[in-house]
N, C-alpha and C positions, 0 to 999 in steps of 0.2 A: 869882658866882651868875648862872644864865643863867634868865632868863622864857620862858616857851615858849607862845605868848598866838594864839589864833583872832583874826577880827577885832571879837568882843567889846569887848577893848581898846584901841577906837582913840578913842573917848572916854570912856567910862566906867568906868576905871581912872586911877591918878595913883599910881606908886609912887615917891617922892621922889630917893632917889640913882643913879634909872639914868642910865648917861652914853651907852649904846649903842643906837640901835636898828638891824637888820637886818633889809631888808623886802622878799618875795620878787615883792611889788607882785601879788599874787592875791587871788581873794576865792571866797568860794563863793556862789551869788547862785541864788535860788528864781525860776526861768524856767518858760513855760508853751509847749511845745511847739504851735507853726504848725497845723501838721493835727490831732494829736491833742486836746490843750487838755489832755495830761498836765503834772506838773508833776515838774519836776524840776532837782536840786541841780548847777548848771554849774560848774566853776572858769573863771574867767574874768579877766581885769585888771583891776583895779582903779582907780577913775577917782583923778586929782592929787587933787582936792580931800580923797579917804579917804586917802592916803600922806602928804597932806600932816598930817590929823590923827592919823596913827601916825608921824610925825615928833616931833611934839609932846609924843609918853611920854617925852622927853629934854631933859634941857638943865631939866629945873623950878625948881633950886633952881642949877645953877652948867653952865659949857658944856655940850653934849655932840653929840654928833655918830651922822648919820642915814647909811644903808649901803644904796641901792637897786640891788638883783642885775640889773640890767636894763641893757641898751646907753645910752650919753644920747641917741644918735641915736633908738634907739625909744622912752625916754622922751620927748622932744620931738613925735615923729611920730606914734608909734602911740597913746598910752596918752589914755583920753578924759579930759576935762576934768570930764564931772560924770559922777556913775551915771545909770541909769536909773529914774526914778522909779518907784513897787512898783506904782501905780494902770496902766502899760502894761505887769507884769511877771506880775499876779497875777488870779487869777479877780475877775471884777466881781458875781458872785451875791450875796452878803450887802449890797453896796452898792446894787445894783436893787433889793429886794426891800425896801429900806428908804426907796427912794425912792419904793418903790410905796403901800409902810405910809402917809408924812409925805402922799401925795396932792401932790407938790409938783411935777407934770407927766410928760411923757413923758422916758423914761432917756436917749434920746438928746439932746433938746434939752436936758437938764439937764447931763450927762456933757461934753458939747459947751464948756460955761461955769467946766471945770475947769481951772489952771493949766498941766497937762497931761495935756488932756485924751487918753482912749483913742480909739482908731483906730474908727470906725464899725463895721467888720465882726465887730469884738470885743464891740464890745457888744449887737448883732445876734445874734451867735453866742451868747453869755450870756441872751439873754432867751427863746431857743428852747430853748435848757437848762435854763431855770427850766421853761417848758412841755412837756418833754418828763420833770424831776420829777415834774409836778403842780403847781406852786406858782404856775404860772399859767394860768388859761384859755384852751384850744385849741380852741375854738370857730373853724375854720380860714374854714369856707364864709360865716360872716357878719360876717367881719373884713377892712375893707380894709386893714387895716395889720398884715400878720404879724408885725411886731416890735413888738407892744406886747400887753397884754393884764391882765385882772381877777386882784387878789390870790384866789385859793381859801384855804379854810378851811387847808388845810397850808400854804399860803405864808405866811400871817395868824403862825402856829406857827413856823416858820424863820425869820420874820426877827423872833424875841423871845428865839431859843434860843441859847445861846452853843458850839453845837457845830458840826460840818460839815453842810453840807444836807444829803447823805444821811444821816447820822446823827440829823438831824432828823427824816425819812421813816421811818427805824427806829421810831423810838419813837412816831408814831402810827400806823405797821404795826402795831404792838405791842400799841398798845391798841385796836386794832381785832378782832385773830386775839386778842385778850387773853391776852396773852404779855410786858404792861408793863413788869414788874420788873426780867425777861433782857435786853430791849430798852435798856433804862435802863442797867444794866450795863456793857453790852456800849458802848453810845453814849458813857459816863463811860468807860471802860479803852481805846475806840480817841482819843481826842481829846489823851491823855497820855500819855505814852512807855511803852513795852510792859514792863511789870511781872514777867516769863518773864525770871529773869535767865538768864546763857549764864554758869556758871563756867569760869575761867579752865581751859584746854585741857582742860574737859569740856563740851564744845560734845554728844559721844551721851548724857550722863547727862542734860544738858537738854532733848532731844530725846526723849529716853523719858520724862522727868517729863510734858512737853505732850501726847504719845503719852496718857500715862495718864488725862492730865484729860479729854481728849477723848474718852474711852472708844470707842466703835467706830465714834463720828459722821462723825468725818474733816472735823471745823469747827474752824477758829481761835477761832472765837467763842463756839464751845460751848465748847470749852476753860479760853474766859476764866469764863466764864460758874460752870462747874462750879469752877475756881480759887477766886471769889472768895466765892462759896458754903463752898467747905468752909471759905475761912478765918474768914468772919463765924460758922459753926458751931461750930468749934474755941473762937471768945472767946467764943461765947454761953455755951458748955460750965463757962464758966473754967477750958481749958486753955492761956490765953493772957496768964495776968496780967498777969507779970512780962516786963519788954522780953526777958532772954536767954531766956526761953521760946520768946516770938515768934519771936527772930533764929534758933533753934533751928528751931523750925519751917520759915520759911523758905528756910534752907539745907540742910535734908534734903530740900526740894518746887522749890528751885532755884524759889523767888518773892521778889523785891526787897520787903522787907516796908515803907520808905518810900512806895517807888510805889503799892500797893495802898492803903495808908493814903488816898495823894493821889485813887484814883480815890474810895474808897468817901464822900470828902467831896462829889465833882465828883455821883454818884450821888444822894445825899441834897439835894444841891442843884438836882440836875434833879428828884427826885421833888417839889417845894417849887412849882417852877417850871410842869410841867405839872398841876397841880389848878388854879391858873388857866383853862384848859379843859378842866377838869370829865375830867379822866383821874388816875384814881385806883390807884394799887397794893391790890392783894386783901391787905387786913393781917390776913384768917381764913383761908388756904386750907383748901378742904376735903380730905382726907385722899384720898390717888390710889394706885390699884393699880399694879404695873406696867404694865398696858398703858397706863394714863392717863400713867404718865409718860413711856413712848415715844410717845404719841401727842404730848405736847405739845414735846417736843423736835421732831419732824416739821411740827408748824404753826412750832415757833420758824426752822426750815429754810425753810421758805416764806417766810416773814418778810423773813430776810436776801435772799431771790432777788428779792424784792419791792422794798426798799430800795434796792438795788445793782445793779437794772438800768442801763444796758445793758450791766454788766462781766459777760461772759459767755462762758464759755471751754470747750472739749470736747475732747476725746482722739483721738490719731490710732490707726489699728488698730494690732493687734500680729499678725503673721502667725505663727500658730499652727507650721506649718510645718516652719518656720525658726526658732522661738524651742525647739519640742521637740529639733529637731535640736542647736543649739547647747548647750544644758545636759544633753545626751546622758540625755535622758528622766528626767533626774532630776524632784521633787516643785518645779516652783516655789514652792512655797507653804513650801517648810522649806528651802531650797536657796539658794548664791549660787557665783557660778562667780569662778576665780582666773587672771589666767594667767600667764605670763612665771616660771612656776615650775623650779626649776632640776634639774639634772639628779640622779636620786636623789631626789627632794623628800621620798619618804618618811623617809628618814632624818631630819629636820628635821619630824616632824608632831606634837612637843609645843610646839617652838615656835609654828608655825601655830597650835594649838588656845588657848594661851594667849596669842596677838593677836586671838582672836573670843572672849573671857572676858566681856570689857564686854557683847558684844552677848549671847548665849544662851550655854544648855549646849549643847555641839557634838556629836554623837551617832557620825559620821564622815567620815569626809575620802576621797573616792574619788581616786586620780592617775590620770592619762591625756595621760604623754606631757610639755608644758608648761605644759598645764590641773589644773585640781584643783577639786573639788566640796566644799563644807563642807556638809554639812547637818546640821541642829538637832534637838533632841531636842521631839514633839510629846505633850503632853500627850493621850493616847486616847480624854477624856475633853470635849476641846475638840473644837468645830465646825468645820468643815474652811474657815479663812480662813488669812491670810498670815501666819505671825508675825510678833511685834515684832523678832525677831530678826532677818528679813532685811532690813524697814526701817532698823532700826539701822545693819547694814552695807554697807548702799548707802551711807547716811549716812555712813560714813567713809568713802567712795569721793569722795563730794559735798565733803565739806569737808578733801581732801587730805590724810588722817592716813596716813606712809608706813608699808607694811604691808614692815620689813625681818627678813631671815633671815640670821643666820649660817652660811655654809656653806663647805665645803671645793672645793678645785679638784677637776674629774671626775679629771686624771688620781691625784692622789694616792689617788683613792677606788680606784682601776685599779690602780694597784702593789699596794695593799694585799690585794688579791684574788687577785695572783701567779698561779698555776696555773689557776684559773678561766677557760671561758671567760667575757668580759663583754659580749659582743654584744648591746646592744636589753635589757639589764637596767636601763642610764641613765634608758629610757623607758618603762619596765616598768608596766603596767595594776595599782596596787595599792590595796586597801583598805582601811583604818585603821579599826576598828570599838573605838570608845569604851565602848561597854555589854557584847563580847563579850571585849573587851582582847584582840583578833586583827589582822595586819597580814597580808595574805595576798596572794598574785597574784589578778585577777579573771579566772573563767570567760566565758569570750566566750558569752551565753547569752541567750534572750530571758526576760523577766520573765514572760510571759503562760506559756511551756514549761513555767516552774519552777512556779507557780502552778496547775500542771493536775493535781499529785499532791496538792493538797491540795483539786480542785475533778474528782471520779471522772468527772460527767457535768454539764452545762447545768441540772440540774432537783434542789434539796438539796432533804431536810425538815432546820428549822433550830429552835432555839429560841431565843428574845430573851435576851440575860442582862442588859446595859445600854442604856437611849437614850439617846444621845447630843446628838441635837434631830433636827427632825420628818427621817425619811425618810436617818436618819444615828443606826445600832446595830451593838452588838455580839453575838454571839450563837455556837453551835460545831452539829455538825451530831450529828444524833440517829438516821441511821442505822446499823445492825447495825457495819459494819466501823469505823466512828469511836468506837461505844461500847466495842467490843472494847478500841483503841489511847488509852481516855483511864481504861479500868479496869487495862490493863496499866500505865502510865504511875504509878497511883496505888498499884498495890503494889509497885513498884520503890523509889519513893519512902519510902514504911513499913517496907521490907524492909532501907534503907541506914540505918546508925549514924548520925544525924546529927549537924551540929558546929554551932557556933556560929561566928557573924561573926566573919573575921579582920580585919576589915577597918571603921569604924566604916559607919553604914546611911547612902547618899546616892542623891539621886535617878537614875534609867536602872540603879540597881545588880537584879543578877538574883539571888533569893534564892530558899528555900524558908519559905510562910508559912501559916499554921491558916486557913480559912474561919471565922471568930468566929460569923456566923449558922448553923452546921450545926452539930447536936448531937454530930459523931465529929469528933473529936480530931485529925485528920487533917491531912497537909501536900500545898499544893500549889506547885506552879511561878508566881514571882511577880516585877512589876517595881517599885519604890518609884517613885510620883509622886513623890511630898515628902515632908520629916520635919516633925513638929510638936513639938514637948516631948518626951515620955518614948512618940509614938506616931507610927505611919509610916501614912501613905494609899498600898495596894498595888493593884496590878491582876495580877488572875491570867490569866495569858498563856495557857492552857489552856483556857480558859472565857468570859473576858471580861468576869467583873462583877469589883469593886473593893469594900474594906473596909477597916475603920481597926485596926490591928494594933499591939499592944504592943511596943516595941523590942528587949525582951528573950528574945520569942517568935520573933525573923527569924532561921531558921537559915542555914548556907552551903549553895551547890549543890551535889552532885556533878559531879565535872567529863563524866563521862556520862551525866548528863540536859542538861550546858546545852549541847547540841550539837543535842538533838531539836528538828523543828522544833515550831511554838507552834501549837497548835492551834484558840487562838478564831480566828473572822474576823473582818472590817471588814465593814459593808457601806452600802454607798449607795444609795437609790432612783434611778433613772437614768431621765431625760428629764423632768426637772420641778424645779421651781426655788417658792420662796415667791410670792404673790399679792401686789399692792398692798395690801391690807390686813393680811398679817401683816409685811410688811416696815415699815409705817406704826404697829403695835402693839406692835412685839415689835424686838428686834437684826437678827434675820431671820426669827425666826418666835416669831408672839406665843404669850402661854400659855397661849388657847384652842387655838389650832392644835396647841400642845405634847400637851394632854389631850386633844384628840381624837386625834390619831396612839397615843400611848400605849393607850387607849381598846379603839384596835382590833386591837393585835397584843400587848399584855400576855396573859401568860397562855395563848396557843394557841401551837400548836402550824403553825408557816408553812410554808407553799410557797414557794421563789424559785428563779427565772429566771435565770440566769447571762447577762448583757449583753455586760459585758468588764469587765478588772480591770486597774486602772490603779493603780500605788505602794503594791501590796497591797491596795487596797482593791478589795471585791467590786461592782460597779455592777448592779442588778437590778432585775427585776419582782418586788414583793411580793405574795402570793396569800393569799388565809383563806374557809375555807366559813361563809359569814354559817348563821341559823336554815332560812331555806330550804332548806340544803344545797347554794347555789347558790358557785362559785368566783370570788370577785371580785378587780380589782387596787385594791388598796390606793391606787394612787395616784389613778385615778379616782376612787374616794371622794371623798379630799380635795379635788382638782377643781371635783367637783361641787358643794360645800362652802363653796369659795370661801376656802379656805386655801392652793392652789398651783395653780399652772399650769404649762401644758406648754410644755419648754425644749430645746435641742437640747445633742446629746451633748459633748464636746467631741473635737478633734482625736486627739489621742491614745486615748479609748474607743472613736472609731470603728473604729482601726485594731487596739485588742487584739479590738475585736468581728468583726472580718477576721478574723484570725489564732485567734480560738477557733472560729470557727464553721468552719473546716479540721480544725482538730484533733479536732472533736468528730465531726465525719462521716468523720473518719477512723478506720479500726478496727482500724489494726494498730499497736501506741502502740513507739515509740522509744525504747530505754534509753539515759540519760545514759551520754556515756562522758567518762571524766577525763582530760584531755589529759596524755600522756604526759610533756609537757615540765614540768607545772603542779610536780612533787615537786623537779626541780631548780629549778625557780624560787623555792618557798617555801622551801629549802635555804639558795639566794640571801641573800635578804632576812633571814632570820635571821640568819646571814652576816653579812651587813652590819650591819645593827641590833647586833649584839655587839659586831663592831669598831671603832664609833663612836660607841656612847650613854654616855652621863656621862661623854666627851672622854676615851676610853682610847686615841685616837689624836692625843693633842692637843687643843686649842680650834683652832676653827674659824677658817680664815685669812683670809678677806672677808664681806661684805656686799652682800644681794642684796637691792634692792627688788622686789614684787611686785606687778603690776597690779592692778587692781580694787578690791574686790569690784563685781563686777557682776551683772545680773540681765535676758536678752533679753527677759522680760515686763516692764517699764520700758519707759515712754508718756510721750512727750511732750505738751501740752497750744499748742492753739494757739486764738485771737480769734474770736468769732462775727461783729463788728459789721466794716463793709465799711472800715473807716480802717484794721484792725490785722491783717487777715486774713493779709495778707502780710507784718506783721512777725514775729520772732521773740519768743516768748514765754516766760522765766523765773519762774517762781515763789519768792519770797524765800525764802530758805536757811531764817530761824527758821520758816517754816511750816509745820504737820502736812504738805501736802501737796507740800511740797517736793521728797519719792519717792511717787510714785504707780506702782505694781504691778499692772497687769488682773490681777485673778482669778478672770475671766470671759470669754474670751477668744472663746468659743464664742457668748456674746450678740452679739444682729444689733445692738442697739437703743446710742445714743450717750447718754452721762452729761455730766452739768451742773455745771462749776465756776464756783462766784463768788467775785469777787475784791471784800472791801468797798472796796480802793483802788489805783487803779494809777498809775505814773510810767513817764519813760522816762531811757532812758540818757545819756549826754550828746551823743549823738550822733543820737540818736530813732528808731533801728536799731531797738531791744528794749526789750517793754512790759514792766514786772515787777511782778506780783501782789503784793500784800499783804492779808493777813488773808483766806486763801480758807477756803472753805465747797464741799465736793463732797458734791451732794442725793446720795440712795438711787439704788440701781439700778431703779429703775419705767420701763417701755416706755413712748413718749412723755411721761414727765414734762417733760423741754427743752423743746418743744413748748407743751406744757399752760401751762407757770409764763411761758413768754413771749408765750405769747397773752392770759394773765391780766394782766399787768403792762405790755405795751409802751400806748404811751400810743393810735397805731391799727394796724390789720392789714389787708392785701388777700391773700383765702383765692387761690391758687393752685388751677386744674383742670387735669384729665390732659385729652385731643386728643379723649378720648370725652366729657368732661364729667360721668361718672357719679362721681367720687370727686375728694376734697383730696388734692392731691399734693405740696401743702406752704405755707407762708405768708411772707410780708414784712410782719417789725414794725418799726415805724418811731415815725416823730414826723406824717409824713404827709406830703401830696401838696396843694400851695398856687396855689388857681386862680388866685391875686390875682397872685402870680410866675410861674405859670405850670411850677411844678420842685418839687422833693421840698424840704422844708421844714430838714430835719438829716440831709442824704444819708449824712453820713462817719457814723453809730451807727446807719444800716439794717441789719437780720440779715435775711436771706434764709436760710430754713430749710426740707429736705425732711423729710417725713412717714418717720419709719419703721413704725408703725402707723395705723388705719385709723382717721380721725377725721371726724364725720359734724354735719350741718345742727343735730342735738342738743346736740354738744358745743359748737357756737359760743352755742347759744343760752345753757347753762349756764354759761357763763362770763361772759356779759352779767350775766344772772340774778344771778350771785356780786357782779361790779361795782358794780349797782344796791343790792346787799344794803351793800357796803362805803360808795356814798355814803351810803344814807341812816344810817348809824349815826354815820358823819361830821356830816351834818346835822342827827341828834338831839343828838351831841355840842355840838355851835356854840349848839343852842337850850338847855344847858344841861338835860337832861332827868336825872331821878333815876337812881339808882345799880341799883335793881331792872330798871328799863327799858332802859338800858344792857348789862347782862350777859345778858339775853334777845336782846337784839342781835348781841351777842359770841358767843352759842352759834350762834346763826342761819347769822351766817357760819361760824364753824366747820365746823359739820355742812355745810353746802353744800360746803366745800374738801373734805372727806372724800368726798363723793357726786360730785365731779367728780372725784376721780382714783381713789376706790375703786367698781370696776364688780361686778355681777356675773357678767361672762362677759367675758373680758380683750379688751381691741382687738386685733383680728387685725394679725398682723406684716403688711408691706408691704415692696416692695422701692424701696428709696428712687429717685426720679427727679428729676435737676435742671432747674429751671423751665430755656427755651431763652432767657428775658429774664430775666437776674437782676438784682436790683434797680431794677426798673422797674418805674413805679406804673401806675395807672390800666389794666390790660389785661382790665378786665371791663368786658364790656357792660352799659352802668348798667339793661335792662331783667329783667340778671338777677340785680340787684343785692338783698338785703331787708334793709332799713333798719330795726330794731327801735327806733331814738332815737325817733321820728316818734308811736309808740304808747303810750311810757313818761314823756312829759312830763321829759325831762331837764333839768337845773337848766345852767346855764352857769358856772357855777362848782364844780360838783362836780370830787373829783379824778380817776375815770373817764368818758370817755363811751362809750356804746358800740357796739359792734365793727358793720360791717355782715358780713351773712352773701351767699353764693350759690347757687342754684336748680341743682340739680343735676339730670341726665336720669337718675334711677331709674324 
């Protein structure tokens, strides 16, 4: 029998008859990195004295003998004599902060009297940490001694909590934004091993469970959060009685039902813990609308940026470009590219479709050459984001699942073809269409050309049939020549015997089906979203609205109607994007914004504008003659409204908005002509497809791996703070955000990831994220939440002085030393919108709001009093980042001293501490402002 033993075993095991031990003399040992103060897991050697007590597992009861893999010369020479004690290896925070509690003197002269004692500049460096928490007083100007300083009311709280400081900071963020409960959760599930099991080699089913908890947050913690929810929901239900219930559950949700067990005690046990100071879970909530629930998911977002400063991370660009060129204009948004595909690949595209099974339904597969395009089938009905399906299969790109093919040698494909010529067939342009069951050569053609027979001129009348969400419908058009071709269309239909399904009903399948709300009897051209029981959800591709249809009413198409093209359109409002407020209320737009757009285009009869049309979708100006008779655009409306603002187009719109606005000034229109070659190439391919599907030419004689799946819109993330700027930054594999996708590539403005904890490698090269959180898309939010949270700031002017061109948040700037106080966690940040002498003041404002409900907390005041507090703040965080007239875009400029403090003239300094009577112990002070030449 062989023991296979960590170094757990080296004294707290005893198994009686072992006679061998084998000792590779390593250990894995928890180090805190020099520069950064990350921590992380080294293998390193093991000191004599530990080998010598894993010698010791042998020999208990009768001889036995010890086997160390190492030279004796480098045992003798190299190998240390003791370890290093954990008080020089490990953060000194929980140990200050308890030194500060007991009042039993300064940490250094204390620290100083320990055995072995830490190095001064560690614990220097630890008690600036605490101050640049909160957890102790930064009162910098009236301190001679920077490294020491007053317990604050949140220190008071951290050193009584048994979890991580930040996660201490969490949970009276929590109860501050009153958000307690998620906070508590979220505090209990990060302290103890991550409850998200990973089945064994289904590393994407785990990865779409976490996907699903997260619903469209893009938060690890939401995640947990929503997890741990539904499972306390399901036992409240008693749908969890019985344990194989539970384990049941758990292993369809891919949730370790031990571990949750463990956090939901660590939970009840922190909620036990903080009513000690008078912070209480809401054990009534009051009953919340949607938007109440997306708003509070949005303060629970602020929360963690709040907590988890200064881990703060943002996105390098994605050059628009270059990334359309690469995926050869395909939709990134349903799309992942292949390459290293072999020659013929068509012939092999059931294979391929059934290694993207796990991820989505695959819709078709385009070849070009050694490339190949999968793209997924979109719901019509969904808002135009990324699917789960292309994160998925990044994600098998990410975690190395080989993507192989069976395939034949080109030449035996080439004999088999004999008399053919086969020239440039190997690399033949074809497309694999899944919902038409066609495999065909592709037309060398532009998309915007093809699109111009179903768009006569720049200016339709149209009618709404479905919305889809605001400024995102379906509709078909209602003049003369389109009514003509959708009543011929309908008695062609009527006029043909119909059949019934040979085939049983599945989703992308193209059918003929009744309009159930229209009183005639009638059949149209239809596509099945999904099947439910004994009824199918269709969309009628002629029209654009959808209906729930009996299964026994879906007849078959005839194969000459499913060739015509489909006559609804898509369409998108173009140059406008959701507001801070319905992104804050809503997924992307709340369900005011929803009913007001509905509101105004239900029911009439529209005008639109032909922009450009991008992956068939129409991008336009929507038009309606309000009562005055006057013609308005729809988007302005909402604008004005303060539901959406104006957004720019993206790369690819601008260029179909090139390319139509030639076409349309053009007025002698071009008939397609079919490339002569196109008839023996589909000849080809048929051809081929015969003589090798279901191995009538044999089984296939090798194996081919295939690169990717990839995706040129895939962003990298890399450090705000000035110690990690230039390292390389990984995001841990179990994380939602592990694949991060721009789907906005077009926005000028940078987005905000936080990481609740980061380590480094063992080599200190690369930071790597755990448990991130990526905020909403809002213009200057980054900005906003780090001027709100950094402990100080010095506002940054442009050369004229008339505007903020960006800020330095820090820990601050120390007369007593004379130097920036925590230089390595300084962010030097430029402005991409336009932020003014108002915004600095309201965020002061917010701060003051946040002490004093802190300091009603500590005085112990009633629960009525309290949550008047809590809304206070609230609504304040909402009035600073919801405006009503958006911050103007700016173009960003980098300071010419970065990270260098004191570069304002202190006469044009405005010190608002000086007016407000600030407390020295409070956990913000706050910000000074500067006097600008307007």
């Amino acid at each position: 029998q062989v023991i296979l033993s960590t170094n757990i075993a080296e004294s707290s095991i005893t198994v009686p008859d072992v006679k061998y031990v084998i000792d590779f003399c390593l250990t894995r040992t928890l180090v805190c990195d020099e520069e950064t103060n990350y921590q992380s897991l080294r293998l390193c050697w093991a000191s004599k004295m530990n080998c010598n007590q894993r010698k010791g597992r042998a020999g208990r009861v009768s001889k036995g003998y010890c086997y160390r893999l190492v030279h004796k010369d480098f045992w003798t020479d190299s190998i240390p004599e003791k370890s290093v004690p954990e008080i020089l290896r490990c953060p000194l925070g929980t140990t200050v902060l308890k030194i500060k509690k007991l009042d039993m003197g300064g940490p250094k002269a204390l620290l100083a009297t320990a055995l072995s004692p830490p190095s001064v500049g560690d614990i220097e460096r630890t008690i600036l940490q605490l101050k640049e928490l909160g957890a102790l007083t930064t009162c910098v100007k009236r301190e001679e001694n920077p490294y020491d300083g007053e317990l604050t009311f949140l220190g008071k709280i951290l050193a009584q909590l048994p979890v991580d400081l930040h996660l201490g900071k969490l949970i009276v963020l929590g109860h501050v934004f009153g958000c307690l409960e998620e906070c508590l959760i979220i505090a209990a599930a990060l302290s103890l091993r991550n409850f998200f099991a990973v089945p064994f080699k289904q590393h994407v089913d785990g990865y779409r469970n976490k996907l699903f908890f997260a619903g469209n947050s893009k938060s690890d913690c939401i995640a947990i959060v929503n997890a741990f929810k539904a499972w306390e929901a399901c036992r409240q239900k008693g749908e969890l009685r019985h344990p194989k219930e539970e384990l049941e559950w758990g292993r369809s949700n891919c949730i370790h039902i031990k571990k949750i067990r463990e956090v939901a005690e660590l939970f009840h046990n922190l909620k036990k813990r903080v009513r000690a100071f008078n912070m209480y879970v809401n054990t009534q909530p009051s009953a919340m609308d949607q938007e109440c629930i997306y708003k509070q998911r949005f303060i629970l977002q602020v929360v963690i940026a709040g907590a988890f400063y200064p881990n703060y991370f943002t996105f390098g660009k994605c050059d628009e470009e270059i990334a359309v060129r690469d995926l050869a204009g395909k939709d990134p948004k349903t799309t992942i590219m292949l390459k290293n595909v072999p020659p013929y690949g068509f012939l092999y595209h059931k294979q391929l479709q059934s290694l993207f099974r796990q991820c989505g339904q695959v819709k078709s597969i385009a070849y070009d050459g050694s490339k190949a395009f999968v793209e997924f089938s979109r719901n019509p009905m969904e808002g135009f984001k990324i699917l789960p399906a292309v994160y998925l299969s990044i994600k098998m790109s990410q975690l190395k699942i080989p993507l192989e093919l069976n395939v034949y040698y080109p030449d035996d494909i080439e004999k088999r073809l004999q008399d053919v010529r086969a020239a440039g067939v190997e690399s033949l342009r074809v497309n694999v269409d899944y919902q038409k069951q066609t495999v065909e050569p592709v037309e060398v053609s532009f998309g915007t050309l093809h699109q111009s027979k179903m768009i006569p001129n720049c200016l339709l009348s149209i009618k709404i049939t479905e919305i889809v969400e605001v400024g995102h419908f379906w509709g078909y058009r209602i003049d003369e020549k389109n009514r003509t071709v959708l009543q011929a269309l309908t008695a062609e239909i009527n006029y043909q015997n119909l059949m019934d399904l040979p085939v049983s009903p599945h989703p992308e399948l193209v059918c003929l089906a009744p309009f159930t709300q229209l009183e005639n009897r009638g059949y149209y051209r239809a596509r099945i979203l999904y099947v439910c029981g004994d009824f199918a959800e269709v969309f009628f591709v002629d029209y654009g609205n959808r209906s729930k249809v009996p299964l026994k009413k879906l007849k078959e198409i005839p194969s000459c109607l499913r060739e015509l093209p489909f006559q609804a359109l898509e369409f998108k409002m173009c140059k406008m994007r959701p507001s801070a407020k319905s992104l804050i209320y809503g997924e992307r737009w709340s369900c005011s914004a929803t009913q007001r757009f509905a509101s105004l285009v239900n029911g009439y009869t529209l005008l639109v504008e032909v922009y450009s049309v991008v992956h068939s979708v129409l991008h336009v100006d929507v038009f309606r003659y309000l009562r005055c008779k006057e013609l308005v655009n729809i988007r302005d409306v909402l604008i004005e409204e303060c539901y959406a603002e104006l957004a720019e187009e993206s790369y690819e719109s601008q260029q179909s908005h090139d390319l139509l606005k030639g076409l349309f000034l053009d007025e002698v229109k071009t008939e397609d002509k079919m490339p002569v070659s196109s008839r023996e190439e589909k000849y080809l391919i048929e051809r081929l497809l015969n003589l090798f599907s279901d191995n009538k030419s044999g089984a296939p004689t090798h194996k081919v791996t295939i690169s990717g799946p990839f995706c040129p819109y895939e962003v990298k993330c890399y450090s705000m703070t000035r110690v990690t700027q230039f390292r390389n930054a990984v995001i841990q594999k179990e994380s939602i955000n592990s694949v991060v996708v721009h789907d906005a590539p077009e926005d000028p403005f940078q987005q905000l990831l936080v990481a609740a904890s980061l380590s480094a490698n063992a080599t200190g090269s690369t930071v790597i994220l755990e448990e991130t959180s990526l905020m909403p898309p809002i213009p200057g939010l980054l900005a906003l939440l780090s001027m709100l949270f950094a402990p100080a700031i010095e506002l940054r002017v442009d050369k004229s002085g008339k505007y903020f061109s960006g800020v330095l948040c820090g820990l601050g700037w120390s007369e007593t030393c004379g130097a920036p106080l925590l230089p390595e966690n300084d962010m030097e940040l430029t402005f991409d919108v336009h932020f003014g002498v108002e915004d600095i003041s309201e965020i002061n404002i917010l701060r003051t709001a946040i002490n004093k409900l802190l300091c009603e907390c500590a005085l112990c005041s009633g629960q009525e009093r309290m949550t008047q507090l809590q809304e206070n703040v609230r609504q304040k965080l909402l009035c600073l980042i919801c405006k009503s007239k958006p911050r103007d875009v700016i173009v960003p400029t980098w300071y010419e001293k970065p990270y260098a403090w004191n570069q304002v003239d202190s006469q044009q300094i405005i010190d608002q501490s000086e007016k407000q009577h600030e407390r020295e112990n409070d956990l913000y002070q706050l910000h000074k402002s500067v006097v600008l030449n307007v």
